[in-house]
C-alpha positions as CSV (number, residue, x, y, z in Angstrom):
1,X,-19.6,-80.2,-26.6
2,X,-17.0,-82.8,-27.2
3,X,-19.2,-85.3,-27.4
4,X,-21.4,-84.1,-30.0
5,X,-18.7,-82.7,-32.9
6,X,-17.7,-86.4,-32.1
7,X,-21.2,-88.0,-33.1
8,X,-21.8,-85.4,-35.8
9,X,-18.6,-86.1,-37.9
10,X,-19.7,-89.7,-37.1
11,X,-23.0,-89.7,-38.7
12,X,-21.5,-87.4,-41.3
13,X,-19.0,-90.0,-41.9
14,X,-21.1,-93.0,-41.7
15,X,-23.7,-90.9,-44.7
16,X,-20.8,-90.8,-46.7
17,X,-19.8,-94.4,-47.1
18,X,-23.5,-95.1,-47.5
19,X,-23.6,-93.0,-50.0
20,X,-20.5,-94.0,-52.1
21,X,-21.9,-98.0,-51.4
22,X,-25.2,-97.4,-53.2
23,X,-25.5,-98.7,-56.7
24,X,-24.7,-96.1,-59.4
25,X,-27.3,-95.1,-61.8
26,X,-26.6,-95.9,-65.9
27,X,-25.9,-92.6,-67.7
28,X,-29.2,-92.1,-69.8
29,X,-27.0,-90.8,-72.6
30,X,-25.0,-94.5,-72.7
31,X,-28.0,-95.8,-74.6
32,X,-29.3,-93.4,-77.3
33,X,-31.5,-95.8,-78.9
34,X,-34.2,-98.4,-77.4
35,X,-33.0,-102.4,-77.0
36,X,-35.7,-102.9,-78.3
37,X,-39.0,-101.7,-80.5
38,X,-42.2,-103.6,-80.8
39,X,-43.6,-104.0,-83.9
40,X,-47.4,-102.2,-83.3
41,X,-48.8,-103.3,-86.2
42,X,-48.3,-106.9,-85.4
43,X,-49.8,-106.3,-82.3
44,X,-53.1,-105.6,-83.9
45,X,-53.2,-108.0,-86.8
46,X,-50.5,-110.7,-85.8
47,X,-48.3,-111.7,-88.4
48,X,-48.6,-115.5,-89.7
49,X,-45.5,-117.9,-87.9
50,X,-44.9,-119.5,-91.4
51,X,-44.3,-116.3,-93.2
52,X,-41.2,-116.3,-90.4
53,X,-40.1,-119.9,-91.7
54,X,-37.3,-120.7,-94.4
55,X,-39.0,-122.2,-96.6
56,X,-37.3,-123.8,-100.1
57,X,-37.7,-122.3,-102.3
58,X,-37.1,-118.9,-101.1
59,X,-40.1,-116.1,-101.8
60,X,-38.7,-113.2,-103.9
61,X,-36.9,-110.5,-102.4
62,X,-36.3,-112.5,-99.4
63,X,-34.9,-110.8,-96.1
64,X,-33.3,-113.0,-93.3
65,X,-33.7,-112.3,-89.4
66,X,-32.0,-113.7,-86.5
67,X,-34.7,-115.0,-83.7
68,X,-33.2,-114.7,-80.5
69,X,-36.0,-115.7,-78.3
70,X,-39.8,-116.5,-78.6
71,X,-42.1,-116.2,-75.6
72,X,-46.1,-116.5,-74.7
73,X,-46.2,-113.3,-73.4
74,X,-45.2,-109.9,-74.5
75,X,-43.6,-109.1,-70.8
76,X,-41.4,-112.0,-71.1
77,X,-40.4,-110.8,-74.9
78,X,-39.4,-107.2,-73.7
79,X,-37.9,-108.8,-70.4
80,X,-35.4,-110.7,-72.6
81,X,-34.7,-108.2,-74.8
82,X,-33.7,-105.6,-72.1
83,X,-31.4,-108.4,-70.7
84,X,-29.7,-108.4,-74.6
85,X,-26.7,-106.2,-74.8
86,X,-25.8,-105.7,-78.7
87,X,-25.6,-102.3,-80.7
88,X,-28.2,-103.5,-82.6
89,X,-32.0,-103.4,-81.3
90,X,-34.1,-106.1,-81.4
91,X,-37.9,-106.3,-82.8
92,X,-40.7,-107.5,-80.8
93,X,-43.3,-109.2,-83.1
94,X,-46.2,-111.0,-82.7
95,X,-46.8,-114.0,-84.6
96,X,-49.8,-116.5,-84.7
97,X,-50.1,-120.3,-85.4
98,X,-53.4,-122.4,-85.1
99,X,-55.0,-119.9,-83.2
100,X,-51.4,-119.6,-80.6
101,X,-50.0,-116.4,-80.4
102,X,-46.4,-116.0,-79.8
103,X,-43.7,-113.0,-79.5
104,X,-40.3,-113.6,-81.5
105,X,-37.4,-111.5,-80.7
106,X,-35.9,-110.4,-84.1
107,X,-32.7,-108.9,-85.0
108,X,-32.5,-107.4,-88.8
109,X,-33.7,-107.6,-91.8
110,X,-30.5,-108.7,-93.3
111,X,-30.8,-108.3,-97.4
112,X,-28.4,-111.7,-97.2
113,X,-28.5,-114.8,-95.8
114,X,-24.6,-114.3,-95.5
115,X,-24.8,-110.7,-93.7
116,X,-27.6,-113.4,-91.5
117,X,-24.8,-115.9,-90.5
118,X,-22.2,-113.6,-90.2
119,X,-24.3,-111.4,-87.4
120,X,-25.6,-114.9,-85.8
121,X,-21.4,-116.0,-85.3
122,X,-20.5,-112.4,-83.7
123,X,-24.4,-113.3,-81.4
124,X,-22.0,-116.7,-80.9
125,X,-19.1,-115.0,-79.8
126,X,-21.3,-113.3,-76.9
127,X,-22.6,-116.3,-75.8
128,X,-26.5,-115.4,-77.6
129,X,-27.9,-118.3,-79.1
130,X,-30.0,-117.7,-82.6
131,X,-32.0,-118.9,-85.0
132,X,-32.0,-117.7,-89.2
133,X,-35.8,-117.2,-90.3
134,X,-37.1,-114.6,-92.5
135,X,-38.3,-111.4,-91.7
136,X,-42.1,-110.8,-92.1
137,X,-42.9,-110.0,-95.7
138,X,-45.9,-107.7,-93.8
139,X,-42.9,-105.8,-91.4
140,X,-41.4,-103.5,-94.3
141,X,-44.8,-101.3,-94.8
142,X,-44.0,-99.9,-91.7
């Protein structure tokens, strides 16, 4: 009889260190918003790379983006952008160039080039490298 209380508060002691050593689970209410959100209608008619490019001079009305990654593939794109950690979520569109499609990882529009630069040093200051382009003219009729 001995014996077994023994092994039973041994297992029952052994469960709960197992338990207290498993990874914890995020708290789904941390993150209220997406990391990201992928720009559907791009997905269907892809937008033109060079309507993403700085170009001199500026088009009218012009809104700046950050890229922070461009990929081949759409699961690479979303891959990155779950790794991102920023408050603000990042846009997944698809781009083409000489028949290439690609997947740029946006963060804006910014209605400045200086609100731009100043969200691409506080990217710096996390270590997130980033690129100034403009955001697609064909994005805002969303």
């Amino acid at each position: 009889m001995k014996t077994a209380i023994i092994v039973g508060v041994s297992i029952l002691i052994a469960g709960i260190i197992l338990t207290l050593s498993l990874p914890r689970r995020p708290n789904a209410s941390v993150q209220a918003t997406p990391s990201y959100i992928i720009d559907s209608k791009s997905l269907s008619k892809p937008y033109l790379m060079n309507s993403l490019l700085l170009t001199s001079p500026l088009p009218k009305e012009a809104k700046f983006t950050l890229r922070v990654g461009l990929y081949s593939e759409i699961s690479q794109a979303i891959d990155k952008a779950q790794t991102i950690n920023d408050s603000e979520p990042i846009s997944i569109v698809k781009a083409i160039d000489r028949q290439k499609e690609w997947y740029f990882l946006l963060m804006g529009p910014y209605s400045t080039r200086l609100k731009a630069e100043q969200k691409k040093h506080d990217l710096q200051k996390k270590r997130i490298s980033s690129t100034l382009s403009l955001w697609p003219k064909e994005a805002d009729t969303q």
